[in-house]
mmCIF file of the N, C-alpha and C atoms, coordinates in Angstrom:
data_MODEL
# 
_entry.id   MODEL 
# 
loop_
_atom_site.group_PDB 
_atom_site.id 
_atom_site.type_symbol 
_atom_site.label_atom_id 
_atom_site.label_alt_id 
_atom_site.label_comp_id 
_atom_site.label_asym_id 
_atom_site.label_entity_id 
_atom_site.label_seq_id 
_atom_site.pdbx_PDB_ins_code 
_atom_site.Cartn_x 
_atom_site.Cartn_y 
_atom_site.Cartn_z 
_atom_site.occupancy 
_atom_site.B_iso_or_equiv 
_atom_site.pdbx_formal_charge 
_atom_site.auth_seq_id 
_atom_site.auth_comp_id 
_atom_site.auth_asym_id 
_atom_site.auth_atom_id 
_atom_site.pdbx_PDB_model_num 
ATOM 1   N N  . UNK A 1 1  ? -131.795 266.899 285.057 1.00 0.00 ? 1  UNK A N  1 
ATOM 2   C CA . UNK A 1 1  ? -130.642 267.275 284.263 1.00 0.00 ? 1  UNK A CA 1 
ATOM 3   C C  . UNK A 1 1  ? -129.421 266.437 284.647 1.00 0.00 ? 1  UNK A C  1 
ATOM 4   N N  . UNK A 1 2  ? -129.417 266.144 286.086 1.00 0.00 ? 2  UNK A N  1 
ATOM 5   C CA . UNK A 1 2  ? -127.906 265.453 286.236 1.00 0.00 ? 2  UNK A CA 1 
ATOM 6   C C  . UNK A 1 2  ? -128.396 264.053 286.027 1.00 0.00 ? 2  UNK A C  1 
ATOM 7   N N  . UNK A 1 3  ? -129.124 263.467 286.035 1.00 0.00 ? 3  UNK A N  1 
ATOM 8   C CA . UNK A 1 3  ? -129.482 262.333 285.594 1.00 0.00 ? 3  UNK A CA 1 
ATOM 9   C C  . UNK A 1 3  ? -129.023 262.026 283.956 1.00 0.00 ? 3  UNK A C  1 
ATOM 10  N N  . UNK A 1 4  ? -129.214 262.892 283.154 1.00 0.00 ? 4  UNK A N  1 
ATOM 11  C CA . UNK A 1 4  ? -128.986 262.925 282.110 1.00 0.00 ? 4  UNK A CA 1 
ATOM 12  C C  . UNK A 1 4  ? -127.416 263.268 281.655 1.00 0.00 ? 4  UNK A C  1 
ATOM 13  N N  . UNK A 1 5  ? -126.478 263.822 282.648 1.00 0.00 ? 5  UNK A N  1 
ATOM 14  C CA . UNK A 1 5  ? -125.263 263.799 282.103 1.00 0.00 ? 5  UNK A CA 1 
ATOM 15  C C  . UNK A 1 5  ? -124.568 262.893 283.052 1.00 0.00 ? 5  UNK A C  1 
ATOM 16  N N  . UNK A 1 6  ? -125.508 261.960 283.889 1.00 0.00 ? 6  UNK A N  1 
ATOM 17  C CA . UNK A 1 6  ? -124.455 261.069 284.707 1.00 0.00 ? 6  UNK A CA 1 
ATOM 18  C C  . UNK A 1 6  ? -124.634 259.658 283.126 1.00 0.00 ? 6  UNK A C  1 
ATOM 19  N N  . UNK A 1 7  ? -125.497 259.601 282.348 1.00 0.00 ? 7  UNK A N  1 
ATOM 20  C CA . UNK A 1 7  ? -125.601 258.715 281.255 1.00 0.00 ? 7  UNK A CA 1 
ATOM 21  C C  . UNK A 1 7  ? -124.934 259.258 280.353 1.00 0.00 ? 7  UNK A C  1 
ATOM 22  N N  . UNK A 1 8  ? -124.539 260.082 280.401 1.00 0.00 ? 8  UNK A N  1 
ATOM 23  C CA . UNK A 1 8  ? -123.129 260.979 279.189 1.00 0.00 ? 8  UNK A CA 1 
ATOM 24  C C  . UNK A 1 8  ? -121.909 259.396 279.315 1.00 0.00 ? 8  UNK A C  1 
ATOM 25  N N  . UNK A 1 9  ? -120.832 258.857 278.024 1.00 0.00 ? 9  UNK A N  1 
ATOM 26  C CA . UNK A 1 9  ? -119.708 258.648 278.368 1.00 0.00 ? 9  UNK A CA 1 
ATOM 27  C C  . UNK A 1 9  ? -119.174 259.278 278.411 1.00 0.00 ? 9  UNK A C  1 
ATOM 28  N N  . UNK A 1 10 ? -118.108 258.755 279.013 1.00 0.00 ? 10 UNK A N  1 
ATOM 29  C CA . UNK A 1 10 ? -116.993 259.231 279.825 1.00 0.00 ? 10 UNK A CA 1 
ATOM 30  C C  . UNK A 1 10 ? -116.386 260.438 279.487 1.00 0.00 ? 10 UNK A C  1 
ATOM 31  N N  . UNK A 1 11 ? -115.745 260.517 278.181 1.00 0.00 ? 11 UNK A N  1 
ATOM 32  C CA . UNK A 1 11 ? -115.671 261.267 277.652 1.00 0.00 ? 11 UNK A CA 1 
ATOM 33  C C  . UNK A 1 11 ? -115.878 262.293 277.236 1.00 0.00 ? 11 UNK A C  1 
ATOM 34  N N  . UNK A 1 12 ? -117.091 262.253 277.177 1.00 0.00 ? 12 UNK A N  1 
ATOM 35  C CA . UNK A 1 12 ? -118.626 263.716 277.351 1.00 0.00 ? 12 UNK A CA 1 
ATOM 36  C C  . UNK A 1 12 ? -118.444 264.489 278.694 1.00 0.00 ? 12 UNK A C  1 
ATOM 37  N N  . UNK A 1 13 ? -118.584 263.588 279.212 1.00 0.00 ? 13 UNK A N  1 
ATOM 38  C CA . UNK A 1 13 ? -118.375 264.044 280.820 1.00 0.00 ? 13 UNK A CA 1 
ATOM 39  C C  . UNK A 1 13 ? -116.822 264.775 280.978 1.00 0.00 ? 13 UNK A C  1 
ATOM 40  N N  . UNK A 1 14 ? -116.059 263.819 280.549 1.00 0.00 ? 14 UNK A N  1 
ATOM 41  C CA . UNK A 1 14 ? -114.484 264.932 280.996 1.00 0.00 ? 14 UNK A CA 1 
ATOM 42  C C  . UNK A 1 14 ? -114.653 266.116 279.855 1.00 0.00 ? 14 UNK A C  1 
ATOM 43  N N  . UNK A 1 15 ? -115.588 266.280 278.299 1.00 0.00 ? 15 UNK A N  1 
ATOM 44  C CA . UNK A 1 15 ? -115.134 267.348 278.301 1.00 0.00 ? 15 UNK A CA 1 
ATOM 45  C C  . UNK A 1 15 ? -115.745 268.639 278.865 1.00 0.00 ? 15 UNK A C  1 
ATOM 46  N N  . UNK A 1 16 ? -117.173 268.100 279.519 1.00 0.00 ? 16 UNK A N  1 
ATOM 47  C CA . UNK A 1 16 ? -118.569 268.658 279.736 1.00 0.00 ? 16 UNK A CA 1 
ATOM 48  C C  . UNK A 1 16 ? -117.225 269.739 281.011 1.00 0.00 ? 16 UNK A C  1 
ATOM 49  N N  . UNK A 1 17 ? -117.038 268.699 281.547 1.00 0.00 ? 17 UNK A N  1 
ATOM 50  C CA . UNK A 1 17 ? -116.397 269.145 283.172 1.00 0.00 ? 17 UNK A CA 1 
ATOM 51  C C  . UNK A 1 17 ? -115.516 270.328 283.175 1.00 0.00 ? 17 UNK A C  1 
ATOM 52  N N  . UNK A 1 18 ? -114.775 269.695 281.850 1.00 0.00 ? 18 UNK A N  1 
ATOM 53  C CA . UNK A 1 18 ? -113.373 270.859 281.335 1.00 0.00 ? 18 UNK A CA 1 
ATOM 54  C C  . UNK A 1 18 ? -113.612 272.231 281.106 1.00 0.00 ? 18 UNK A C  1 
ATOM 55  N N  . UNK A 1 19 ? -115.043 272.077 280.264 1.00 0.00 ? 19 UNK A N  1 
ATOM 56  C CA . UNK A 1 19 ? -115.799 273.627 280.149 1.00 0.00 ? 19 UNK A CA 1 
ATOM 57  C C  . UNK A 1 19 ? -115.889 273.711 281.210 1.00 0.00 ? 19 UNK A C  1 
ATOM 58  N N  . UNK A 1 20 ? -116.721 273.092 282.274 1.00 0.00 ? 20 UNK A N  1 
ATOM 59  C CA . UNK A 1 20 ? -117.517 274.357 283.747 1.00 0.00 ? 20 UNK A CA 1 
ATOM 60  C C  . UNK A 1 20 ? -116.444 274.419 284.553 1.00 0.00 ? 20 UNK A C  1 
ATOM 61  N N  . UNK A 1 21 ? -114.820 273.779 284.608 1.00 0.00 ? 21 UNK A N  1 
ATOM 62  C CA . UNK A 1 21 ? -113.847 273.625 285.197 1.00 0.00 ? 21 UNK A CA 1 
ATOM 63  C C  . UNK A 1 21 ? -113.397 275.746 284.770 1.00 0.00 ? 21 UNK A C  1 
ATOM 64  N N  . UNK A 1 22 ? -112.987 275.472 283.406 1.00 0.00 ? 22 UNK A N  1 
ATOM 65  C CA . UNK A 1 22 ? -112.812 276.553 282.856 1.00 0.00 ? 22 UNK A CA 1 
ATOM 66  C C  . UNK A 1 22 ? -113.656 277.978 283.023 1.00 0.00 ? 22 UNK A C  1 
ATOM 67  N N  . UNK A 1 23 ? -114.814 277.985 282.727 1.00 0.00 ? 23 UNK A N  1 
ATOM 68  C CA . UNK A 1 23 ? -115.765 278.785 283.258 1.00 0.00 ? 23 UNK A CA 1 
ATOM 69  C C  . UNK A 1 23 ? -115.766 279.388 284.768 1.00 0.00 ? 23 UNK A C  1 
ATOM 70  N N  . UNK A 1 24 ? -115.319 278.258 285.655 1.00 0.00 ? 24 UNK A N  1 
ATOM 71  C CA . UNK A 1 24 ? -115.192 278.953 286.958 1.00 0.00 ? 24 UNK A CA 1 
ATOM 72  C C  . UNK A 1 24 ? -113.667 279.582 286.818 1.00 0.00 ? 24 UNK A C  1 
ATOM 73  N N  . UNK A 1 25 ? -112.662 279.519 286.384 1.00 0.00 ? 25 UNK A N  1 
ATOM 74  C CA . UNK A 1 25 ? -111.488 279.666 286.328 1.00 0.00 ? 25 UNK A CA 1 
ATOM 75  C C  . UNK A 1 25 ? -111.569 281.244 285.833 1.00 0.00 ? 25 UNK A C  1 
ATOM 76  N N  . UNK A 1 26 ? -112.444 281.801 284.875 1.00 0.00 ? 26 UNK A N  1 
ATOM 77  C CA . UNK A 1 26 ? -112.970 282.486 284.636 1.00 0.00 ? 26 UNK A CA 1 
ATOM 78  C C  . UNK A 1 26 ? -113.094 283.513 285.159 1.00 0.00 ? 26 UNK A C  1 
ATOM 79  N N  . UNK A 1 27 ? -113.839 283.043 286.455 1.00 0.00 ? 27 UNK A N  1 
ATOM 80  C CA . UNK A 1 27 ? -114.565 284.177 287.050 1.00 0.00 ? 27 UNK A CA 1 
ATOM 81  C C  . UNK A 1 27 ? -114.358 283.713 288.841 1.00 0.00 ? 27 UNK A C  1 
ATOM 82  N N  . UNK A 1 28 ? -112.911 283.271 288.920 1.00 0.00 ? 28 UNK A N  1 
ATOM 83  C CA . UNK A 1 28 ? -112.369 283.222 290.060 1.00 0.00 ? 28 UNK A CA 1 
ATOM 84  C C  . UNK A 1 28 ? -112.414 284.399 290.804 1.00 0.00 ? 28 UNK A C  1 
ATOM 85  N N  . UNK A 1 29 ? -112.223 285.824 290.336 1.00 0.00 ? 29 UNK A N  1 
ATOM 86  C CA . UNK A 1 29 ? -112.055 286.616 290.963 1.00 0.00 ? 29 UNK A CA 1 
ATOM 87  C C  . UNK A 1 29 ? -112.852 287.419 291.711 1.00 0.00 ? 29 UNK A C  1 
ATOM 88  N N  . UNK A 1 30 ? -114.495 286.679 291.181 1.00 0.00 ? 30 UNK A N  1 
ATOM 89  C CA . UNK A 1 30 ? -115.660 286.810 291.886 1.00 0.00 ? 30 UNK A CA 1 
ATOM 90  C C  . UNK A 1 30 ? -115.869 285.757 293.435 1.00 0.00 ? 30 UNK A C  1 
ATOM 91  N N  . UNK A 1 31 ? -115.126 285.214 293.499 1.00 0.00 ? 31 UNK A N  1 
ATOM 92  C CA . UNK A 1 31 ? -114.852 284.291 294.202 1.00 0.00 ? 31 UNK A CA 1 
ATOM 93  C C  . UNK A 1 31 ? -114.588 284.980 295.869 1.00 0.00 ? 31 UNK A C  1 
ATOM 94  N N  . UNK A 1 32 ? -115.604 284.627 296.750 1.00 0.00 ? 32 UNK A N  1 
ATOM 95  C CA . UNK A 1 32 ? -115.046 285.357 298.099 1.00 0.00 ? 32 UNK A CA 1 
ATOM 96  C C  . UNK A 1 32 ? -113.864 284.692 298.727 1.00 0.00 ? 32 UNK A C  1 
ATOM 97  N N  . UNK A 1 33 ? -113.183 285.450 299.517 1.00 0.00 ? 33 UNK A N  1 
ATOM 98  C CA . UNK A 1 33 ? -112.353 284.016 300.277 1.00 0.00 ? 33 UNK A CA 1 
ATOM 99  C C  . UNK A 1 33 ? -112.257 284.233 301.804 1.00 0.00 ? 33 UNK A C  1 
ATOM 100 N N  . UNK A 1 34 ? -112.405 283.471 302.616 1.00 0.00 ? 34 UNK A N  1 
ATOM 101 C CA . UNK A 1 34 ? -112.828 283.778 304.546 1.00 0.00 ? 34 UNK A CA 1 
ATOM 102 C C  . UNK A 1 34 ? -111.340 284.356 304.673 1.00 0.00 ? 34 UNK A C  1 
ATOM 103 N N  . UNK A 1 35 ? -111.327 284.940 306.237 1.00 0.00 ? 35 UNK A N  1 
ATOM 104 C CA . UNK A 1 35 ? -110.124 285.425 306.869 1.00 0.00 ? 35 UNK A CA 1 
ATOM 105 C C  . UNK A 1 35 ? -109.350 284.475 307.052 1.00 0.00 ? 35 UNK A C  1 
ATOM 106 N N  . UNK A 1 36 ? -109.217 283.237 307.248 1.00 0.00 ? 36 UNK A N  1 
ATOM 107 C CA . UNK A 1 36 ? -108.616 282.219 307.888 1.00 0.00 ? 36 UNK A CA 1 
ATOM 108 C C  . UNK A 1 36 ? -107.085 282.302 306.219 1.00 0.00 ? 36 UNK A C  1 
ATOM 109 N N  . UNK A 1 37 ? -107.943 281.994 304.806 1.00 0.00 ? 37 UNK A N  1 
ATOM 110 C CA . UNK A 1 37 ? -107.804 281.641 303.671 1.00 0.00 ? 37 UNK A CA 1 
ATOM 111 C C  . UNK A 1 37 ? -106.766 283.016 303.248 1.00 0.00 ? 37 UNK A C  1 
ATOM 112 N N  . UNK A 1 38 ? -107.160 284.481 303.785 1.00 0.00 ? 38 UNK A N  1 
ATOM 113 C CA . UNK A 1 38 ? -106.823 285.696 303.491 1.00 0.00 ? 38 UNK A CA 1 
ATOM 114 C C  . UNK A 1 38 ? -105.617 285.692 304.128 1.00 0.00 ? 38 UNK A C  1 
ATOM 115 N N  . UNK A 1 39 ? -105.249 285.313 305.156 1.00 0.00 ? 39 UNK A N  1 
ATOM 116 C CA . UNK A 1 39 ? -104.335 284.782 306.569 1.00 0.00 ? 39 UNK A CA 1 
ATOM 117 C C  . UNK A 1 39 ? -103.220 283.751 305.838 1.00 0.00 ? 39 UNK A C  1 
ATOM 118 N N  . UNK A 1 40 ? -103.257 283.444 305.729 1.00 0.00 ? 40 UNK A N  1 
ATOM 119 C CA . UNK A 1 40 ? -102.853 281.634 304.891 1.00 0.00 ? 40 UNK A CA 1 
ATOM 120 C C  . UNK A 1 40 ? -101.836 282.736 303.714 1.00 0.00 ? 40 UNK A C  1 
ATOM 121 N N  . UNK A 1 41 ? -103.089 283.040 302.987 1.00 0.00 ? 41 UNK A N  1 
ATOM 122 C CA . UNK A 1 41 ? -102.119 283.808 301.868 1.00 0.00 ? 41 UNK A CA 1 
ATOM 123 C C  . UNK A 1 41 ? -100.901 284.845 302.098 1.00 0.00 ? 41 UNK A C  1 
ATOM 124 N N  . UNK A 1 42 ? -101.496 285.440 302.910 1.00 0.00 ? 42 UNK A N  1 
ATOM 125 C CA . UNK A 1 42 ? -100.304 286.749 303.488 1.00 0.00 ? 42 UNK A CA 1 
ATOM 126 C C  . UNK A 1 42 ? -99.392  286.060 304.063 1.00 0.00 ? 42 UNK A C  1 
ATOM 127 N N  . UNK A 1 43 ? -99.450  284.907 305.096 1.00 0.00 ? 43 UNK A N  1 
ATOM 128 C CA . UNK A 1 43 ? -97.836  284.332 305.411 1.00 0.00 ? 43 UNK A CA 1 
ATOM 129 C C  . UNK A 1 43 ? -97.828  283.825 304.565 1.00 0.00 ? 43 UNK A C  1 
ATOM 130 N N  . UNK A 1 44 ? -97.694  282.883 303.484 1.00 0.00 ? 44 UNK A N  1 
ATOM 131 C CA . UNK A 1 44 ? -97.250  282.235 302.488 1.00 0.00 ? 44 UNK A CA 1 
ATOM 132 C C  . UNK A 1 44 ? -96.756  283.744 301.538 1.00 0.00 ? 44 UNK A C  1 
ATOM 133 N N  . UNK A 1 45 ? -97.343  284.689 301.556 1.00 0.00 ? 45 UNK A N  1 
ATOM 134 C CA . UNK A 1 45 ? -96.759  286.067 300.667 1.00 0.00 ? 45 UNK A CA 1 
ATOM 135 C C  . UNK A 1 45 ? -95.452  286.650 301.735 1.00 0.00 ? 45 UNK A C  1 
ATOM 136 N N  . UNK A 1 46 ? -95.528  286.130 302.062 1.00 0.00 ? 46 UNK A N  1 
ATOM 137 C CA . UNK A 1 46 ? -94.458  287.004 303.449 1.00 0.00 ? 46 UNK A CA 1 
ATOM 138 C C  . UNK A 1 46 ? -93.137  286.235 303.533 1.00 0.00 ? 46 UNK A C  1 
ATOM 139 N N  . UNK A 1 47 ? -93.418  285.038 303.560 1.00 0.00 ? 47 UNK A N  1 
ATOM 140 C CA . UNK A 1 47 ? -92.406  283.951 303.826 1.00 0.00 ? 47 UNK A CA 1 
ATOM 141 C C  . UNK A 1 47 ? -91.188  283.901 302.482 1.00 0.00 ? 47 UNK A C  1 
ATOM 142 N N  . UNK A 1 48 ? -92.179  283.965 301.299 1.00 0.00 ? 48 UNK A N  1 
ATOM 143 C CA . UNK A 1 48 ? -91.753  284.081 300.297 1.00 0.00 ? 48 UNK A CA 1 
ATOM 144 C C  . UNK A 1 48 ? -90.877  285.489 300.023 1.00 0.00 ? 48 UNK A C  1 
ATOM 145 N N  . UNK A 1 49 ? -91.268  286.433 300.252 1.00 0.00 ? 49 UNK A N  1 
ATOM 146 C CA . UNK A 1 49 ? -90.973  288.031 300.237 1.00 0.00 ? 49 UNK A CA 1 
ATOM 147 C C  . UNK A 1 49 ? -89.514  288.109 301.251 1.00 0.00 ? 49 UNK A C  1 
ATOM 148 N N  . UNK A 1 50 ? -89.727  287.360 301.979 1.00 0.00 ? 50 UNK A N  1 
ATOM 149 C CA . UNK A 1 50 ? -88.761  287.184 302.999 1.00 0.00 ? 50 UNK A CA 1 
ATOM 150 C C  . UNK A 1 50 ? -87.432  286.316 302.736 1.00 0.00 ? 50 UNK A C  1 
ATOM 151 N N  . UNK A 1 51 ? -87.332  284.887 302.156 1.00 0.00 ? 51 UNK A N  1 
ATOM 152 C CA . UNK A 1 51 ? -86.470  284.286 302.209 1.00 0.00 ? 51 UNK A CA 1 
ATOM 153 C C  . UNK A 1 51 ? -86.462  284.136 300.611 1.00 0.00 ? 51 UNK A C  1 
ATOM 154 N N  . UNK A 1 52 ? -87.755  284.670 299.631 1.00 0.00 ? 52 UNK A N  1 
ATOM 155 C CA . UNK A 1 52 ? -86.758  284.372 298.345 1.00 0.00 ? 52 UNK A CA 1 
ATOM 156 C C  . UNK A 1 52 ? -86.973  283.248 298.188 1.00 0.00 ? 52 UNK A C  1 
ATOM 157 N N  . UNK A 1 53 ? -87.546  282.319 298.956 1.00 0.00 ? 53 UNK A N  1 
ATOM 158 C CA . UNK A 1 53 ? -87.563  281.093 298.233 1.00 0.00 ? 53 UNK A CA 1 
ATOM 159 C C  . UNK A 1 53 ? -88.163  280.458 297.130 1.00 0.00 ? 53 UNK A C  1 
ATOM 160 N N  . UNK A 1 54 ? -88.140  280.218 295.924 1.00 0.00 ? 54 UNK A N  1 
ATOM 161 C CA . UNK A 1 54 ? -88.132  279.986 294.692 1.00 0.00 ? 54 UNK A CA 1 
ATOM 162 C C  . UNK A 1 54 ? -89.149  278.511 294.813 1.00 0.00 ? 54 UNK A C  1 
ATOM 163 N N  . UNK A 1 55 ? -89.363  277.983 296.055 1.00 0.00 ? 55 UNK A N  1 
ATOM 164 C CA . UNK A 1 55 ? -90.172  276.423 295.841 1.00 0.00 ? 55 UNK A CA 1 
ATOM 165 C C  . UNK A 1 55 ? -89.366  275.452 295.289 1.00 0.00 ? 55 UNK A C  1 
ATOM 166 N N  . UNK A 1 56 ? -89.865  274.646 294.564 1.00 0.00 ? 56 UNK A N  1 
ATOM 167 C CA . UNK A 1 56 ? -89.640  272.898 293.636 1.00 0.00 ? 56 UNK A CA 1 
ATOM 168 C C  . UNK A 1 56 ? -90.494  273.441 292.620 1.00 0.00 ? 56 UNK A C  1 
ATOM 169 N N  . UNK A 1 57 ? -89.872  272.581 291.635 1.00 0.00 ? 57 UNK A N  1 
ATOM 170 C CA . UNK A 1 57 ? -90.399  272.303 290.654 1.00 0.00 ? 57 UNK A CA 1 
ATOM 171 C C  . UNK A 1 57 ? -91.723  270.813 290.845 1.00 0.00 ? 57 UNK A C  1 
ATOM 172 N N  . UNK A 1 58 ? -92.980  270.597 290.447 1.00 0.00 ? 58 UNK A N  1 
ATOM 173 C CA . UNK A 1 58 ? -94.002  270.173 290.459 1.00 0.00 ? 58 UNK A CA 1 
ATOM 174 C C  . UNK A 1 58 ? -93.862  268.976 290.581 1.00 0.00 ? 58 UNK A C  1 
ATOM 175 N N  . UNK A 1 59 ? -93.193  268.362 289.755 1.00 0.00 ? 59 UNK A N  1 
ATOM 176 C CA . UNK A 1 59 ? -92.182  266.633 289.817 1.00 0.00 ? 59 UNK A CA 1 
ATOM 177 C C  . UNK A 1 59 ? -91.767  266.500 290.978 1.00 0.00 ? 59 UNK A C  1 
ATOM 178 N N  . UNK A 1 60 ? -90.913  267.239 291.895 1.00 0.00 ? 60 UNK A N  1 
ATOM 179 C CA . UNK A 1 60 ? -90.094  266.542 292.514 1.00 0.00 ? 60 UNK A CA 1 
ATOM 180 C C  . UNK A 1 60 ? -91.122  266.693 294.049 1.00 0.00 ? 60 UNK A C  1 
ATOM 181 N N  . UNK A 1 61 ? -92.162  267.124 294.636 1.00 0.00 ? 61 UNK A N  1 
ATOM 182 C CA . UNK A 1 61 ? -92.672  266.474 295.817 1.00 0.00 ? 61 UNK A CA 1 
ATOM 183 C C  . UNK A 1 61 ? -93.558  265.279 295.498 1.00 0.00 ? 61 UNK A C  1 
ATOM 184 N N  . UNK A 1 62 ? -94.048  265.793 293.720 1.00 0.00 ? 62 UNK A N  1 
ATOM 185 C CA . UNK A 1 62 ? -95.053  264.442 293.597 1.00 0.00 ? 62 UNK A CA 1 
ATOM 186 C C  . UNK A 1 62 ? -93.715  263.255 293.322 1.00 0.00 ? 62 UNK A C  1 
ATOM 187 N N  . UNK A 1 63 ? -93.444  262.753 292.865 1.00 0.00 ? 63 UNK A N  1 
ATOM 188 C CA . UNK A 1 63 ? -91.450  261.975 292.966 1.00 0.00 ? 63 UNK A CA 1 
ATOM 189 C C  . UNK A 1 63 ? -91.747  261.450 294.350 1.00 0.00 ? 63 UNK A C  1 
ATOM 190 N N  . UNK A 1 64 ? -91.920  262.503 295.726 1.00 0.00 ? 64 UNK A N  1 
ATOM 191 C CA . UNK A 1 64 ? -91.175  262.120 297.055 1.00 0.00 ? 64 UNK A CA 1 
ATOM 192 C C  . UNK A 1 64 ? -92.363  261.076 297.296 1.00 0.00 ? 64 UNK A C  1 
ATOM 193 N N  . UNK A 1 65 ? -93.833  261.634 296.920 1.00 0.00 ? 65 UNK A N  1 
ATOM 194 C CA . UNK A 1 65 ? -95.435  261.388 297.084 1.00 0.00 ? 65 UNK A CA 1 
ATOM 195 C C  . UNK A 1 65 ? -95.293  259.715 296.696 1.00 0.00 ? 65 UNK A C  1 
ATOM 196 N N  . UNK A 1 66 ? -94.827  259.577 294.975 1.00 0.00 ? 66 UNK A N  1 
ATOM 197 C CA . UNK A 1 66 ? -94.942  258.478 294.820 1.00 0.00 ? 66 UNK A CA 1 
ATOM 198 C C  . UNK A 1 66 ? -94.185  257.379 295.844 1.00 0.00 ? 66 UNK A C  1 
ATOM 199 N N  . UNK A 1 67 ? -92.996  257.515 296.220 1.00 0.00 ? 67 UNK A N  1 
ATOM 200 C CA . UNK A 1 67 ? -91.733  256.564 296.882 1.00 0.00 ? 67 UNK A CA 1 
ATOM 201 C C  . UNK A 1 67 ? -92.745  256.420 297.849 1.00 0.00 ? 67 UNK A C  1 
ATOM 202 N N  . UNK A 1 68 ? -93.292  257.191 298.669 1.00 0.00 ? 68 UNK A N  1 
ATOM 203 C CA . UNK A 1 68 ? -93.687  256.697 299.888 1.00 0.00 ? 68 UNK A CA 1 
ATOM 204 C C  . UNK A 1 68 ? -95.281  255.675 299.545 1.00 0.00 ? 68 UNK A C  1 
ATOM 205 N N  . UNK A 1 69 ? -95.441  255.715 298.755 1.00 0.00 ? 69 UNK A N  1 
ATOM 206 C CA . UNK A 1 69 ? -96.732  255.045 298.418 1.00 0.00 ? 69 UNK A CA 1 
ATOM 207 C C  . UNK A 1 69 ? -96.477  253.466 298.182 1.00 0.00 ? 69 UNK A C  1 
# 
């Protein structure tokens, strides 16, 4: 089978991907996640809860990403 969609173009392939991209997106919530990951989330929920901080907008670290490249 993957033999057969690695001969897909390109195109086929990004939209083939977009579905099973989507599909898992889906059913994220079946999704386990380890303690380490559960950990991670709660200070990042905490930090936030705490100082209010609002983040960047999406542009401006990829912006900082590009300069240094």
């Amino acid at each position: 089978m993957i033999d057969s969609l690695l001969k897909l173009p390109i195109a086929e392939k990004i939209k083939i991907l977009e579905q099973l991209w989507d599909s898992i997106a889906e059913e994220q919530d079946v999704l386990p996640i380890n303690k380490a990951q559960q950990l991670e989330l709660d200070k990042r929920l905490g930090a936030y809860e705490t100082e209010r901080r609002k983040g960047r907008p999406a542009a401006e670290p990829l912006a900082d990403i590009r300069r240094h490249l």
